[in-house]
Jmol script that loads the backbone (N, CA, C; Angstrom):
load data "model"
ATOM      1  N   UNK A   1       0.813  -1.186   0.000  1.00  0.00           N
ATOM      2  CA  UNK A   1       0.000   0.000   0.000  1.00  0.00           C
ATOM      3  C   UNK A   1       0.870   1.269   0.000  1.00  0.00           C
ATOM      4  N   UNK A   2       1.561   1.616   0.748  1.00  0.00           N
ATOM      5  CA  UNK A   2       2.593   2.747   0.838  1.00  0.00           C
ATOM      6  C   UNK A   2       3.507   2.635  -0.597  1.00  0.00           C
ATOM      7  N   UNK A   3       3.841   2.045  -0.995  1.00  0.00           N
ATOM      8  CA  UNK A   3       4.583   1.811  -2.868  1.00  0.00           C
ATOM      9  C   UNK A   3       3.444   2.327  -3.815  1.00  0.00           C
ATOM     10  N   UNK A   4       2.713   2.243  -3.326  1.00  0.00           N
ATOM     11  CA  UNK A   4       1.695   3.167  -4.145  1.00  0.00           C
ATOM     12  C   UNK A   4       1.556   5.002  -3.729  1.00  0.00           C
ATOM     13  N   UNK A   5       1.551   4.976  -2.490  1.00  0.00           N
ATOM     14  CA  UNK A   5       0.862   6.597  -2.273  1.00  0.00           C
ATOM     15  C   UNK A   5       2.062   6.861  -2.338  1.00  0.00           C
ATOM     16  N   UNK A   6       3.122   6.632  -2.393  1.00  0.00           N
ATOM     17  CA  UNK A   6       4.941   7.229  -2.450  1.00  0.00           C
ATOM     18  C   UNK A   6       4.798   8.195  -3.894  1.00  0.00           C
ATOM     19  N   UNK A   7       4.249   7.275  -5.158  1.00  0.00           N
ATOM     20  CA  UNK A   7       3.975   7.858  -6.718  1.00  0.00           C
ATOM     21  C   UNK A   7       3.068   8.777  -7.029  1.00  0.00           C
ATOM     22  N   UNK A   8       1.409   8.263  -5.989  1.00  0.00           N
ATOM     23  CA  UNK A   8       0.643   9.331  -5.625  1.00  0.00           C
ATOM     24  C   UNK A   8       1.103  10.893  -5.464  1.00  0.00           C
ATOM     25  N   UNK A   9       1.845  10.551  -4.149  1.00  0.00           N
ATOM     26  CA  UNK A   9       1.669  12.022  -3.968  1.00  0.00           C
ATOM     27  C   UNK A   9       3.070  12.578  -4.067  1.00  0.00           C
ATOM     28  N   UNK A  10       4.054  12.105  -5.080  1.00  0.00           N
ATOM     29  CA  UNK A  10       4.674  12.862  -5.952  1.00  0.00           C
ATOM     30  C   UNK A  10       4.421  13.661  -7.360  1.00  0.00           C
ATOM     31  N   UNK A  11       2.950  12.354  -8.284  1.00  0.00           N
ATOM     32  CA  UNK A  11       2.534  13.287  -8.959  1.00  0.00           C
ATOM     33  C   UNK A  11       1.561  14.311  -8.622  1.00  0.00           C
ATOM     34  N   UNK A  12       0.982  13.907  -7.571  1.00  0.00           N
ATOM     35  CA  UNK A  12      -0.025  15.064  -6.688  1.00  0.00           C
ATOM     36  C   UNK A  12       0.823  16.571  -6.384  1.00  0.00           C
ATOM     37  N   UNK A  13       2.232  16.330  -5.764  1.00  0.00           N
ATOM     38  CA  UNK A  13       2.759  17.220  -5.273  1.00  0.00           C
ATOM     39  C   UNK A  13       3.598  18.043  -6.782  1.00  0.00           C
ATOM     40  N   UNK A  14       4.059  17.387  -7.598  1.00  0.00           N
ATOM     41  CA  UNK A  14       4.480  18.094  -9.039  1.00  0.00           C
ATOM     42  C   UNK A  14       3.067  19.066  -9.592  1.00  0.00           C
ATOM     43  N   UNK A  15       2.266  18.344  -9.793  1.00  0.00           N
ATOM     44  CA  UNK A  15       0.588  19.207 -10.493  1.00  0.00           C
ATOM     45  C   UNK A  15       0.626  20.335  -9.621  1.00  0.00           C
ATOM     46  N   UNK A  16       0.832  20.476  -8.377  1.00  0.00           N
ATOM     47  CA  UNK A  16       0.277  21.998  -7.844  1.00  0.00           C
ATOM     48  C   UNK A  16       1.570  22.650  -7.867  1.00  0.00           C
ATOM     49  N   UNK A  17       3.052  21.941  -8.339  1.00  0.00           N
ATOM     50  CA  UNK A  17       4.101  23.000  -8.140  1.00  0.00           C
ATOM     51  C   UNK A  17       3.405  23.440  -9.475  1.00  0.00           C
ATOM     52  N   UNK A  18       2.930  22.724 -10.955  1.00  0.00           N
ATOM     53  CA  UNK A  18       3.120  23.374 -12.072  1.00  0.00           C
ATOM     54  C   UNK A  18       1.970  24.332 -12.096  1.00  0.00           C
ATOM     55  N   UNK A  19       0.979  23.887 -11.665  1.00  0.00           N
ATOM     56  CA  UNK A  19       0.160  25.599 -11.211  1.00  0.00           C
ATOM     57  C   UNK A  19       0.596  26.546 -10.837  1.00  0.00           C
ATOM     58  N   UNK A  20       1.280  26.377  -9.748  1.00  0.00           N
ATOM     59  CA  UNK A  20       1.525  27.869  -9.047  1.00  0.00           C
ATOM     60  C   UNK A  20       2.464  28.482 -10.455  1.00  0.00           C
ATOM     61  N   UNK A  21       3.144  28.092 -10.650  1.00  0.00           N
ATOM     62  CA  UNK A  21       4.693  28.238 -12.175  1.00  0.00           C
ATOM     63  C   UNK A  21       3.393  29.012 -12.548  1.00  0.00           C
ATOM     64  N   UNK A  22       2.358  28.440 -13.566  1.00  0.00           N
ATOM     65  CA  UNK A  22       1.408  28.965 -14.636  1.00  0.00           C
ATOM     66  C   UNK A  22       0.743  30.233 -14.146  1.00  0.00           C
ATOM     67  N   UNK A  23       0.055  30.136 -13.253  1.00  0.00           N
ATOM     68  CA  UNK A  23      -0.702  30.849 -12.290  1.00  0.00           C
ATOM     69  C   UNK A  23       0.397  32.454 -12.031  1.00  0.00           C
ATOM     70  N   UNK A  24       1.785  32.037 -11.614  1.00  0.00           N
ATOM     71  CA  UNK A  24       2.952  33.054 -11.612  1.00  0.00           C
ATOM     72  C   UNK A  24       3.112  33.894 -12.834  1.00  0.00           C
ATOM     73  N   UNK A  25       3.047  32.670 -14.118  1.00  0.00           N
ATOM     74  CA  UNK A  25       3.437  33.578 -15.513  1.00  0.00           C
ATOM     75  C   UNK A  25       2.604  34.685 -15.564  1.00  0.00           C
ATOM     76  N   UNK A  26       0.782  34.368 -15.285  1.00  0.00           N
ATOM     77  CA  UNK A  26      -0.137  34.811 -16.229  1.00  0.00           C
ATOM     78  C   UNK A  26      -0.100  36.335 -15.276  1.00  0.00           C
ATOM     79  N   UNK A  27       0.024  36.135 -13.743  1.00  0.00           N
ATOM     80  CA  UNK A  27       0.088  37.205 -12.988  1.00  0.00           C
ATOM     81  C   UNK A  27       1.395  38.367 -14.004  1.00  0.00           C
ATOM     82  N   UNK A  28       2.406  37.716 -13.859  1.00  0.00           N
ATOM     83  CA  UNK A  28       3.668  38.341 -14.452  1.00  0.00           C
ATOM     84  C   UNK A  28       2.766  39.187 -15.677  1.00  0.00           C
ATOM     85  N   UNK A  29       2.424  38.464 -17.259  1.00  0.00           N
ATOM     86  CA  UNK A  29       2.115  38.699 -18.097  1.00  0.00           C
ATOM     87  C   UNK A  29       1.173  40.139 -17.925  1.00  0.00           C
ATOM     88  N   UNK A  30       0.299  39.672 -16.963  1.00  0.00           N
ATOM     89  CA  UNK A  30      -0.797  40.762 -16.519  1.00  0.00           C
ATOM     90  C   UNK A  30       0.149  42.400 -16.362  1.00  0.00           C
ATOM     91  N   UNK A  31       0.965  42.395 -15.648  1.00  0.00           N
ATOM     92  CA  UNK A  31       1.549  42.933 -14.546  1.00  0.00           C
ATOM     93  C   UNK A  31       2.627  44.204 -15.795  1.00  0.00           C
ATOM     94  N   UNK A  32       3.573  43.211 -16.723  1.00  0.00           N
ATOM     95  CA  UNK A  32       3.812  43.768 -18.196  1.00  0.00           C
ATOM     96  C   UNK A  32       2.853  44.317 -18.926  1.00  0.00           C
ATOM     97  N   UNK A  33       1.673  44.103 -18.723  1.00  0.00           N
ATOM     98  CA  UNK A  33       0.790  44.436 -19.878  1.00  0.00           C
ATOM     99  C   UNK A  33       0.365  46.090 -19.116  1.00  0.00           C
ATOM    100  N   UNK A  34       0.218  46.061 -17.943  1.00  0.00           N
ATOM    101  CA  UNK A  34      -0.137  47.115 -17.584  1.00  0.00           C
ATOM    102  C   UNK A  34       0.538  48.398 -17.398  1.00  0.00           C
ATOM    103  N   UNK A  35       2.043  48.066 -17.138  1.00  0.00           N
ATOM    104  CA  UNK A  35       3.124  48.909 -17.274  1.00  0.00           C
ATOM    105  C   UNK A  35       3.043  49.889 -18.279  1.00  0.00           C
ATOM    106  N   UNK A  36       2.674  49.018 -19.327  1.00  0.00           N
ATOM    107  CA  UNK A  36       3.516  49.508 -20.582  1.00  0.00           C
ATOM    108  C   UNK A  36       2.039  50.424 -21.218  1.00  0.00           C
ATOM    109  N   UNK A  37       0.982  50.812 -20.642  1.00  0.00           N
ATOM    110  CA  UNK A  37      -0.278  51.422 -20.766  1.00  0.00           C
ATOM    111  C   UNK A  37      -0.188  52.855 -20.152  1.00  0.00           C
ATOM    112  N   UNK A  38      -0.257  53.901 -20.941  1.00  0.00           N
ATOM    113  CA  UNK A  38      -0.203  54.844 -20.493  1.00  0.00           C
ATOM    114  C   UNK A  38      -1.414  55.932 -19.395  1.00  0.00           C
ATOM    115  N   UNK A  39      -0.891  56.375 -18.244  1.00  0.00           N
ATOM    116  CA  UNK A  39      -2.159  56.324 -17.253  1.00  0.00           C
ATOM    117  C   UNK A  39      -1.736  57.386 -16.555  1.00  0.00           C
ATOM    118  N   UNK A  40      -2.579  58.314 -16.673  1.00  0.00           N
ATOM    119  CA  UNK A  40      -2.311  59.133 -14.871  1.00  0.00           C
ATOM    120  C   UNK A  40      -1.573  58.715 -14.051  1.00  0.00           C
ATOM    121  N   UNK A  41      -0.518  59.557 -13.533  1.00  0.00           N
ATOM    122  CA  UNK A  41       0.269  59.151 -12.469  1.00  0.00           C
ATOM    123  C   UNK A  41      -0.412  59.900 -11.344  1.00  0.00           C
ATOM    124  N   UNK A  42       0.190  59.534  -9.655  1.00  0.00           N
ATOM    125  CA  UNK A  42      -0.464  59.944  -8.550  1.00  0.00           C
ATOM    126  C   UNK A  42      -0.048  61.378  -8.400  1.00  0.00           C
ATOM    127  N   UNK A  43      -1.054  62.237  -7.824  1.00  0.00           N
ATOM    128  CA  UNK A  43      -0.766  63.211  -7.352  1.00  0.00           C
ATOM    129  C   UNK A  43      -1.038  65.053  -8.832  1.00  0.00           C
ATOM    130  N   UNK A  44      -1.557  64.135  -9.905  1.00  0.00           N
ATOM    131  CA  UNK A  44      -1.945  65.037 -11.054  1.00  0.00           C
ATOM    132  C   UNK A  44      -3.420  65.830 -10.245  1.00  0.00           C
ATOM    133  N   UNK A  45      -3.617  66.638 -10.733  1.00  0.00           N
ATOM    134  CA  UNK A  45      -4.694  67.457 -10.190  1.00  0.00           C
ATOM    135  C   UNK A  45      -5.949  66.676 -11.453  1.00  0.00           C
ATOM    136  N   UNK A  46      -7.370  67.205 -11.373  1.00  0.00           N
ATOM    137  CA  UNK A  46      -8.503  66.590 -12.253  1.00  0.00           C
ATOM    138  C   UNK A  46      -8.079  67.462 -13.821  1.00  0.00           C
ATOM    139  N   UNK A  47      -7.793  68.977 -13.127  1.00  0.00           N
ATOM    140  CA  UNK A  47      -7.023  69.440 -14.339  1.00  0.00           C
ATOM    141  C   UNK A  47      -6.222  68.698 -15.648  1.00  0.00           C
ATOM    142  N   UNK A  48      -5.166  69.179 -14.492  1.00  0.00           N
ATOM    143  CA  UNK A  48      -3.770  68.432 -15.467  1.00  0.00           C
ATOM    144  C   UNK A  48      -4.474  66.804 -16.486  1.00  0.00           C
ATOM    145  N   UNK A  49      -5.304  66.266 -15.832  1.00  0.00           N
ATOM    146  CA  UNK A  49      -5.696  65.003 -16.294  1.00  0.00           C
ATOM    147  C   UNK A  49      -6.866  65.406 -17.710  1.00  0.00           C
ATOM    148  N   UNK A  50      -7.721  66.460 -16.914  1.00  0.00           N
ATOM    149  CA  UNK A  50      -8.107  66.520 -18.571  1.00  0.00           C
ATOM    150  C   UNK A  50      -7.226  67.243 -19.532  1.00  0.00           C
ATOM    151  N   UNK A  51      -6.328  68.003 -19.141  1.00  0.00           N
ATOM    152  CA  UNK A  51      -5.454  68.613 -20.408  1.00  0.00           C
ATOM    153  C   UNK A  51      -4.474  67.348 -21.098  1.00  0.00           C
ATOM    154  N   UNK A  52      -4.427  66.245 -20.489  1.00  0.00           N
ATOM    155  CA  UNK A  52      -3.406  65.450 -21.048  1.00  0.00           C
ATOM    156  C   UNK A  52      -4.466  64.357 -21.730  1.00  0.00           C
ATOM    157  N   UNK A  53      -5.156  64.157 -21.119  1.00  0.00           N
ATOM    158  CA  UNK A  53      -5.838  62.458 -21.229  1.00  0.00           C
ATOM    159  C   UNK A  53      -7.957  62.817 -22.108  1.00  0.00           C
ATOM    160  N   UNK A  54      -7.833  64.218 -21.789  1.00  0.00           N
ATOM    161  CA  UNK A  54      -9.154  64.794 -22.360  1.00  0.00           C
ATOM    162  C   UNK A  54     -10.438  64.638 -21.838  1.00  0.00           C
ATOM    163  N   UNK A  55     -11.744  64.666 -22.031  1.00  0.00           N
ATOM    164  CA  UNK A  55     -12.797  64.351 -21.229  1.00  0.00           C
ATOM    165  C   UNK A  55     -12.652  62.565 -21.284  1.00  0.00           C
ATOM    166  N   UNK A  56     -13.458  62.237 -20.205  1.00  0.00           N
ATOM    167  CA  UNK A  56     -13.186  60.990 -19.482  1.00  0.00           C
ATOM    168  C   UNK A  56     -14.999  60.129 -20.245  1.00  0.00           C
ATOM    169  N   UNK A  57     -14.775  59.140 -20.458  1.00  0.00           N
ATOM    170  CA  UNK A  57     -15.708  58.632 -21.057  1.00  0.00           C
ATOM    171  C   UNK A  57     -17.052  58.683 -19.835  1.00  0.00           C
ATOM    172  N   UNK A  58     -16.765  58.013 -18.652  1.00  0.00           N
ATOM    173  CA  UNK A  58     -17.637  57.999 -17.691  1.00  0.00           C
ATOM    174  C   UNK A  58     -16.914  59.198 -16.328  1.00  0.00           C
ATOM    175  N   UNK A  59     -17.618  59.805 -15.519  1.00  0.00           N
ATOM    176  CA  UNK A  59     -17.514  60.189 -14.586  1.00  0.00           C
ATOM    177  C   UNK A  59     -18.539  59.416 -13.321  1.00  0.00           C
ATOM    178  N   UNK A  60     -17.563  59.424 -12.236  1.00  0.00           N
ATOM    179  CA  UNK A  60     -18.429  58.552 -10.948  1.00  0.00           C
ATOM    180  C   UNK A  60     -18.136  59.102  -9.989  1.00  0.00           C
ATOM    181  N   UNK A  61     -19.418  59.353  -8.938  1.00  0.00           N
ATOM    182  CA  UNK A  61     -18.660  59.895  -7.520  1.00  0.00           C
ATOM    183  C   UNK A  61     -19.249  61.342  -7.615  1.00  0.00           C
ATOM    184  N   UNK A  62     -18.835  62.121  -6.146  1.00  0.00           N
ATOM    185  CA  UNK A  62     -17.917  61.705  -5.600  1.00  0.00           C
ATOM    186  C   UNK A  62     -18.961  61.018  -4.485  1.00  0.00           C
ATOM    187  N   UNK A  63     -18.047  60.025  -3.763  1.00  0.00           N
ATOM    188  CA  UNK A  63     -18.539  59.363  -2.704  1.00  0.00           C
ATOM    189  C   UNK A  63     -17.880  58.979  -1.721  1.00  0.00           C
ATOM    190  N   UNK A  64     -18.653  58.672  -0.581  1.00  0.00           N
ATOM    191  CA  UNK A  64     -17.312  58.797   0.943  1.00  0.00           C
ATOM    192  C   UNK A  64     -17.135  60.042   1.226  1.00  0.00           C
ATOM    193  N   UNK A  65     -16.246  59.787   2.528  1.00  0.00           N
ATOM    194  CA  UNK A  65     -15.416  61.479   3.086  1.00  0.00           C
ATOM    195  C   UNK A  65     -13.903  60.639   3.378  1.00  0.00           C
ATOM    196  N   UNK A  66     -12.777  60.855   2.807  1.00  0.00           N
ATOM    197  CA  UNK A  66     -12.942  61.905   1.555  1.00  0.00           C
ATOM    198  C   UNK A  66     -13.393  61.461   0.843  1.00  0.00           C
ATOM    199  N   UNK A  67     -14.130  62.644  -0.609  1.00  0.00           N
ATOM    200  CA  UNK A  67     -14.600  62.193  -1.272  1.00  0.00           C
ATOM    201  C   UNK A  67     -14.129  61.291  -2.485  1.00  0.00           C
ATOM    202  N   UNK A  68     -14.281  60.806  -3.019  1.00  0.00           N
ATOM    203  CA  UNK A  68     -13.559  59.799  -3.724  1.00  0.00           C
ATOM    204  C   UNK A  68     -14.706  59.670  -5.450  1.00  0.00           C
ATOM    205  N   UNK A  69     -13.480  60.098  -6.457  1.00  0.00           N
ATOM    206  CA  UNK A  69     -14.233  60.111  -7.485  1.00  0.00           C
ATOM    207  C   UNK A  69     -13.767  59.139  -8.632  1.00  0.00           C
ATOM    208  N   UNK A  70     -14.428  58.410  -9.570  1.00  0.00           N
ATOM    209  CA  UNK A  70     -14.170  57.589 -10.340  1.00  0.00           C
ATOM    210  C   UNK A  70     -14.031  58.362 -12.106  1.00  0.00           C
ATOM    211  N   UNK A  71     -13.384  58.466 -12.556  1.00  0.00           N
ATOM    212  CA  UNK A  71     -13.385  58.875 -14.019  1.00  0.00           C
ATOM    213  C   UNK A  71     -12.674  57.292 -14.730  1.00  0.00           C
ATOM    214  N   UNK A  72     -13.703  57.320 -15.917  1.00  0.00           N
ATOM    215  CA  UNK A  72     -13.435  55.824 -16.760  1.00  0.00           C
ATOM    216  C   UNK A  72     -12.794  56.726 -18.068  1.00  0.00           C
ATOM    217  N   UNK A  73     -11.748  55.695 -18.694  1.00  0.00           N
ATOM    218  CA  UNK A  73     -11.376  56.369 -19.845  1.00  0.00           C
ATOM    219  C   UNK A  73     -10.772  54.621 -20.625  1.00  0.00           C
ATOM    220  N   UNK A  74     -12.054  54.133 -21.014  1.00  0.00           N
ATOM    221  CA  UNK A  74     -11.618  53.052 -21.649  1.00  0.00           C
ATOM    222  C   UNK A  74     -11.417  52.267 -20.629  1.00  0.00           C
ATOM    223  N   UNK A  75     -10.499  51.103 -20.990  1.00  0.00           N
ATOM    224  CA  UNK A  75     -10.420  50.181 -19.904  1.00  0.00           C
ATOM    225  C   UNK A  75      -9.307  50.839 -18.423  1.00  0.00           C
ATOM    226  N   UNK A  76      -9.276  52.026 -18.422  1.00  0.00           N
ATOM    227  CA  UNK A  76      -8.742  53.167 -17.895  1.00  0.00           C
ATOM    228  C   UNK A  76      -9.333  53.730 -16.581  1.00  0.00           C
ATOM    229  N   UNK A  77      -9.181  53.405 -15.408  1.00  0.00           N
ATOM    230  CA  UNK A  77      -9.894  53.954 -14.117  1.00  0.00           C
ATOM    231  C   UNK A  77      -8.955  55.100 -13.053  1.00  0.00           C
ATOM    232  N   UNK A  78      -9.390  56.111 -13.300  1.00  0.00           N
ATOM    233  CA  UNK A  78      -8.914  56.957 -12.595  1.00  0.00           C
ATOM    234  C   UNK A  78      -8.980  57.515 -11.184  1.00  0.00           C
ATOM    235  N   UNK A  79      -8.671  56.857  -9.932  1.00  0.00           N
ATOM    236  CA  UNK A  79      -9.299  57.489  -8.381  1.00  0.00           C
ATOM    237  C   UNK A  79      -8.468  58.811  -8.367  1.00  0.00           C
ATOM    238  N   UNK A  80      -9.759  59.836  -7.639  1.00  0.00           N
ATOM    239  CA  UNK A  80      -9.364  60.817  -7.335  1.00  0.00           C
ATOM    240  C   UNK A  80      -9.804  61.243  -5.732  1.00  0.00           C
ATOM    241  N   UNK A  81      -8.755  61.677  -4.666  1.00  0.00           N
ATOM    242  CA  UNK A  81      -9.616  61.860  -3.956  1.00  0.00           C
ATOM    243  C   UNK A  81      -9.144  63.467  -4.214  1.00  0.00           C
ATOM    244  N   UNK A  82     -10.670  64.013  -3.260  1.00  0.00           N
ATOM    245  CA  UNK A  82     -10.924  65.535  -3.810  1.00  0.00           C
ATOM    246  C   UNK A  82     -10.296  65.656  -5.196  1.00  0.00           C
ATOM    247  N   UNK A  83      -9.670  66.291  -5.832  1.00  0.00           N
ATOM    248  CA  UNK A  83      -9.257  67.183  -7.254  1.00  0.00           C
ATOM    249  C   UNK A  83      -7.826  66.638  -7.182  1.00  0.00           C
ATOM    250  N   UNK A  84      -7.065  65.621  -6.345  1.00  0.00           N
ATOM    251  CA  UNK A  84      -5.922  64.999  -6.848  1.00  0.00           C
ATOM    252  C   UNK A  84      -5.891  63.762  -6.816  1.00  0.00           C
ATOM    253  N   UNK A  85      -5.328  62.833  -8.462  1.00  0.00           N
ATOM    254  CA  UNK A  85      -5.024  61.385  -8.516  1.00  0.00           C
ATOM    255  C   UNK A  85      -4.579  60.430  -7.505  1.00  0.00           C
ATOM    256  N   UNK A  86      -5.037  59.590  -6.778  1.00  0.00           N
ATOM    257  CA  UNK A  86      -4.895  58.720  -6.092  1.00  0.00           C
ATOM    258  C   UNK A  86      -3.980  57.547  -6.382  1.00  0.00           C
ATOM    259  N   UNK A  87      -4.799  57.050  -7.743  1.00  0.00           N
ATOM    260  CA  UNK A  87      -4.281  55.425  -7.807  1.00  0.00           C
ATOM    261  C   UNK A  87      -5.251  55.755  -9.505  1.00  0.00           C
ATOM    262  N   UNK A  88      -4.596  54.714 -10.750  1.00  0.00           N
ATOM    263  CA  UNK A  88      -5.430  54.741 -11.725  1.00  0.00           C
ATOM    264  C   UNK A  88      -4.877  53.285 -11.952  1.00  0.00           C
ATOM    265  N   UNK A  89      -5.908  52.260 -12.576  1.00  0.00           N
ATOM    266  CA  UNK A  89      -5.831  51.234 -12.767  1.00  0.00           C
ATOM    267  C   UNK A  89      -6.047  50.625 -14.141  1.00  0.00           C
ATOM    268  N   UNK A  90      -5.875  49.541 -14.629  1.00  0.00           N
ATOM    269  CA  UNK A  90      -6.278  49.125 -15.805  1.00  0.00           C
ATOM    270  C   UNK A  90      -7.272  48.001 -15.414  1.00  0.00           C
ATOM    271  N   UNK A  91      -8.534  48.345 -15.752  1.00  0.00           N
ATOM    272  CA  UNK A  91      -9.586  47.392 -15.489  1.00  0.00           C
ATOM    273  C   UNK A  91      -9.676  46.318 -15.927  1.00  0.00           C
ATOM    274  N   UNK A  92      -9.994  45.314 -14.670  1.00  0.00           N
ATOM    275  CA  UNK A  92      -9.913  43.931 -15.068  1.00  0.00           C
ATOM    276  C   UNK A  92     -10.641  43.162 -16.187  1.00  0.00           C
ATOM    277  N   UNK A  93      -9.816  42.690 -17.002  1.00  0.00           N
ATOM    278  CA  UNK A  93     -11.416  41.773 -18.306  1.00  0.00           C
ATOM    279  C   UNK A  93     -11.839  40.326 -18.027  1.00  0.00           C
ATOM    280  N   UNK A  94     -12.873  40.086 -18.540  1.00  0.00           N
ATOM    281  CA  UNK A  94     -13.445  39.410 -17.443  1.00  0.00           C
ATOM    282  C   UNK A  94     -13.263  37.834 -19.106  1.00  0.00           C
TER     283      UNK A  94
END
end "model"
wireframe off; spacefill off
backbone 0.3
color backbone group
């Protein structure tokens, strides 16, 4: 019985190293893809963002204290709290 689960759970234990590997690339891949996308950096005023990037397809917000506002620009998400950039993201596809 044990000459058996010895093979078991070596190929058991190889299958989830090669996930995590795959699972690592696609994160990586993600991670390149977003870099290289041009986006609001932190700390731009709502200004500066429309003179560079132009009107924003969607506007959201504001909501919370602080207030916290959403501008969409394509797969393009812009947080603002009050009138300066927070964080801008590349939205997840589903």
């Amino acid at each position: 019985m044990q000459r058996i689960r010895f093979p078991l759970l070596l190929l058991l234990g190889s299958t989830l190293a090669a996930g995590n590997v795959l699972g690592d690339t696609l994160l990586v891949d993600a991670v390149a893809a977003d870099a290289s996308v041009a986006r609001p950096a932190g700390g731009m005023t709502m200004d500066q963002v429309l003179q560079q990037y132009g009107e924003p397809q969607q506007r959201i917000g504001p909501v919370g204290e602080p207030p916290i506002t959403r501008w969409v620009y394509g797969d393009t998400i812009v947080y603002f709290e009050d009138r300066q950039v927070i964080h801008s993201v590349i939205a997840h596809k589903k």
